[in-house]
N, C-alpha and C positions, 0 to 999 in steps of 0.2 A: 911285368904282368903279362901274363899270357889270355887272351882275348877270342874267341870266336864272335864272329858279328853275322848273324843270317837275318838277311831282308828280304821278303816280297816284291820291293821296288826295283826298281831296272835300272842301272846305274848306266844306262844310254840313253837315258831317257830325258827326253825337257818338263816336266810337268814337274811340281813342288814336290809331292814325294820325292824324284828320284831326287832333286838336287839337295832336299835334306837329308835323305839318306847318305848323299855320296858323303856329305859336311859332317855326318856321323860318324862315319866312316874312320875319315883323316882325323877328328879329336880322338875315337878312339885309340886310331894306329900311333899319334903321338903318345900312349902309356905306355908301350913296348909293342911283342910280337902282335897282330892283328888279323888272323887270317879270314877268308869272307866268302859268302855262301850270298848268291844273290839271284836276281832274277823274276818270280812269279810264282805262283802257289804249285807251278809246275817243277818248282825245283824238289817238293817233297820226295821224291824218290830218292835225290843225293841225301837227307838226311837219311834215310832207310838203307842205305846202301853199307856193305860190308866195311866199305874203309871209313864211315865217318863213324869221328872221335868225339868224346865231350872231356878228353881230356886236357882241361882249362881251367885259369883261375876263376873266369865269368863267363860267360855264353849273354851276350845281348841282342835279346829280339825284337824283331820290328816286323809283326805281319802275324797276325789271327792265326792262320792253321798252322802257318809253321810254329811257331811258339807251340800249339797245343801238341805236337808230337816230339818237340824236343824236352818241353815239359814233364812230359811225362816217359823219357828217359834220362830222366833228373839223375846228373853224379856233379855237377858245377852248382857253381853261386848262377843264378836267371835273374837275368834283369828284363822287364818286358816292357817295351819301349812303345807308352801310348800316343799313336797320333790324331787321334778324331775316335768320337763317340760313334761308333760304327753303324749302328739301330738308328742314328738320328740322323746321322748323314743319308743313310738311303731312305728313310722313310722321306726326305725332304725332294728326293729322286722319283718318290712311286714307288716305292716297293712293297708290297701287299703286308697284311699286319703279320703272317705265320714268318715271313724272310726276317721281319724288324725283331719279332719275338726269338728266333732262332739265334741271330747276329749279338741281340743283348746279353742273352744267358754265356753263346757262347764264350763272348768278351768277359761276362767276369767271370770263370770259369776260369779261364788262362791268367787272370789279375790274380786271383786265387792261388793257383799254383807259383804261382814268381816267389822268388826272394826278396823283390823289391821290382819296385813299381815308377817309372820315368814319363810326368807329365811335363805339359810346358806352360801350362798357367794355374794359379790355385781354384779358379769353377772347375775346371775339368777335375782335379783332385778330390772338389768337394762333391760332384754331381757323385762321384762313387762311392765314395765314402754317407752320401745320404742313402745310398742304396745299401747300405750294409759291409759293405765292402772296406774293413779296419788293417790296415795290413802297412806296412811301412811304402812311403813315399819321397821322394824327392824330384824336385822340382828346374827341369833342365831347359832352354831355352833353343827354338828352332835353331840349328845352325849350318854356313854357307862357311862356303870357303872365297872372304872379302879381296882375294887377289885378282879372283875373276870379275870382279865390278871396278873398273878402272875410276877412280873418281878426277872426274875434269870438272873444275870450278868457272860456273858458268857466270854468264855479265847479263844478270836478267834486263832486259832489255824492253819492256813491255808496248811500247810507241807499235810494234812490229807485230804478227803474228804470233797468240797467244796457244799454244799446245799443251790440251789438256789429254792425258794420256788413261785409258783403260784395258786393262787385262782380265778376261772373265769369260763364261760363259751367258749365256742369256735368259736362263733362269731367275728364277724370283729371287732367292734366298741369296744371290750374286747382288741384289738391289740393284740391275739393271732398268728397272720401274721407276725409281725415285732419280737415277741418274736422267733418264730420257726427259722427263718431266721438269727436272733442275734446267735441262739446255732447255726445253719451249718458254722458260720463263728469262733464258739468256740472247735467245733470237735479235734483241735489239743490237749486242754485240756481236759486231759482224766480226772483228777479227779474233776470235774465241772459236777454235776449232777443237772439235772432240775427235781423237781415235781412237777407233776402237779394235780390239783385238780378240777376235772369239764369234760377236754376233756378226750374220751377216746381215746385207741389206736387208733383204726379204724381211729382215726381226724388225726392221727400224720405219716408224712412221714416216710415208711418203710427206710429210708438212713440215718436217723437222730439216734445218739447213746448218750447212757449216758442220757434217758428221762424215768422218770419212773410216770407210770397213779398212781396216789393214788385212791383209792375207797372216795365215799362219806361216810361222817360220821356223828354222832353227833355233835351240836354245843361246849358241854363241851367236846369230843371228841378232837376235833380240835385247842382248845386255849389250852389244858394243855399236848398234847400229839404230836401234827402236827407243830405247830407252835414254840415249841421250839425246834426243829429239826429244823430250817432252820436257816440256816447263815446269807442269803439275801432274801430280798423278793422283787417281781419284782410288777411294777402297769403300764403296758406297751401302755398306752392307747392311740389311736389317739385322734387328736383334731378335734369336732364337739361340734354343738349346748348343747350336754347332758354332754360329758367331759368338757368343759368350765365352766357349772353353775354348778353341784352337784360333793360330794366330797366322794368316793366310801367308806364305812364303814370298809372293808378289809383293807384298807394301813390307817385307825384309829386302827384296829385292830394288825395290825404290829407294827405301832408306839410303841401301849402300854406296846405289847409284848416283847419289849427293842430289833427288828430286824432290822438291818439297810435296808433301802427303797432304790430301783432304781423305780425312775415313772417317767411316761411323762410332762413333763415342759407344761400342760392345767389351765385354770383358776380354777377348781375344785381340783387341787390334788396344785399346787403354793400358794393357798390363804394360807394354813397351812403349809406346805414344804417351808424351806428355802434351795436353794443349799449346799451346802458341810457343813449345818449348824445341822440340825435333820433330812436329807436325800440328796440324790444326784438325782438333775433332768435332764432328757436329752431330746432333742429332740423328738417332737412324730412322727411315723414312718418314724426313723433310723434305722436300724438294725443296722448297724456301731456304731454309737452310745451307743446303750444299750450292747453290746458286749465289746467293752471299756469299759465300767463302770462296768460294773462284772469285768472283767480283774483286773482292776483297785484296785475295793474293796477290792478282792480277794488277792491282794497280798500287803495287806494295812492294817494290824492286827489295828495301831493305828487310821487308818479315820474310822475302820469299828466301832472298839468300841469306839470314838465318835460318829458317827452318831446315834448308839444305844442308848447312854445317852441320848443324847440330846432327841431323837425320844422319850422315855420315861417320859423327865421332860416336854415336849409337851403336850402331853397326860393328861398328870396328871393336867397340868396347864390346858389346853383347853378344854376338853373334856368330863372329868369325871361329873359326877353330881352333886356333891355337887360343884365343882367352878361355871357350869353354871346357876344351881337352882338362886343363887344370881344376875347372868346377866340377867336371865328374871324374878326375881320383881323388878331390879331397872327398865327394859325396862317398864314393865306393870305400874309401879308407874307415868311414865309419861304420861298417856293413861288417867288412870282410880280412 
């Protein structure tokens, strides 16, 4: 099968785009030839350019404008590869109601033109499909390449310093709010330490203790050095239009990294998360809640290192690329 793959995402990049893009990448390149077009909305030229070809069995897209002009020099099978409801993401950003109006239409616009259509959980499929949007779907799951999460089997050891681990930025819709509020109601546990990774102090109430800012870092950084330091890793997200349909790359990233997950019981983090099964889900903004559940873990050597196995043999089964390479050519096989 011969393959083009054009992404928006920067495949030098450390933020969840690129690493699921790169993990797209490698499933596809395991069906045969895979050549790739990558970069930024600034790579539009290269499609314009004299020497690019659509001559392929599939052309799969991942990025708005580019899709909308390879689209519509339609000679392959399009696959358009949704990762976030784009109008709803920014509007959750600030972005005036004409950018959110423009962002929507032009998303199903590009849905519209595809031959088929690549989400990663069934709200997101359905949120389009209530919008009108009836067109054939298939249903693929974030994926990484599990080689790069080394998994070391840890000796939870709880007597010791407990590290509870966060990735995010410090916006609302992140549930940085309900997490800060979880630690004032943890204060009495002194060896219960929160990192964090994203907000800086400045974000963090001066009365809050036992919270330490980590610096940003490299993405190899951060999987072989950050992440196995944490005992727990938190995914504390309210429920909205963008938590419900996509599934944040960080709590895949945990998973892999054999750390046991507290995240918020949304359709995007539940379609993979089982309760007390390969993670523990709470209600989204509780503070009560996610307070309990660290408590909880925390003094639970044998759930914690279950939830870690399991969060592990998850990963490996779901996620990784070579299982899902297989789930989309059987998907494709029934297309094309």
């Amino acid at each position: 099968m011969r393959i083009l793959y054009v992404t928006e995402a920067d495949h030098s990049g450390n933020n969840g785009a690129s690493i699921n893009s790169k993990g797209t990448y490698m499933a596809l390149s395991s069906l045969g030839q895979c050549n790739l077009i990558s970069g930024s909305r600034l790579l539009v030229p290269e499609i314009l350019s004299s020497d690019f070809s659509l001559d392929y069995d599939v052309c799969w897209l991942r990025g708005m404008f580019s899709s909308f002009l390879v689209e519509n020099l339609k000679k392959s099978f399009m696959v358009y590869d949704i990762c976030g409801i784009l109008s709803e993401e920014h509007k959750l950003k600030g972005n005036d109601v004409l950018q959110n109006k423009f962002l929507y239409n032009f998303q199903k616009y590009c849905i519209k033109k595809a031959d088929l259509v690549k989400v990663h959980t069934p709200k997101m499929r359905k949120y389009f499909e209530d919008a009108g949007i009836l067109t054939d779907y298939i249903q693929i799951p974030p994926i990484i390449d599990i080689a790069q999460y080394p998994y070391i089997k840890k000796e939870f050891n709880f007597d010791n310093v407990i590290n509870v681990g966060y990735s995010g930025n410090s916006r609302e819709w992140q549930g940085i709010p309900t997490l800060l509020e979880s630690f004032n109601l943890l204060q009495d546990n002194s060896n219960i330490l929160l990192n964090l990774i994203g907000p800086s102090k400045e974000e963090i109430p001066a009365n809050l203790k036992n919270i330490i800012c980590l610096d940003k870092c490299s993405h190899n950084v951060y999987i072989s050095q950050i992440l196995p330091k944490f005992d727990i890793f938190v995914v504390p997200r309210p429920s909205n239009l963008v938590t419900e349909t996509t599934t944040p790359i960080k709590l895949i990233e945990a998973m892999a990294s054999g750390i046991p997950v507290i995240a918020s019981d949304v359709g995007g983090i539940n379609e993979y998360v089982q309760h007390n099964k390969n993670g523990y889900l709470v209600e989204p903004e509780n503070p009560d809640a996610l307070a309990n559940a660290i408590s909880k873990i925390s003094q639970n050597p044998t759930l914690a290192y279950k939830l870690a196995k399991n969060a592990r043999i998850t990963a490996e089964e779901t996620f990784d690329y070579h299982r899902v390479s297989s789930q989309i050519e059987s998907e494709l096989q029934k297309f094309i």
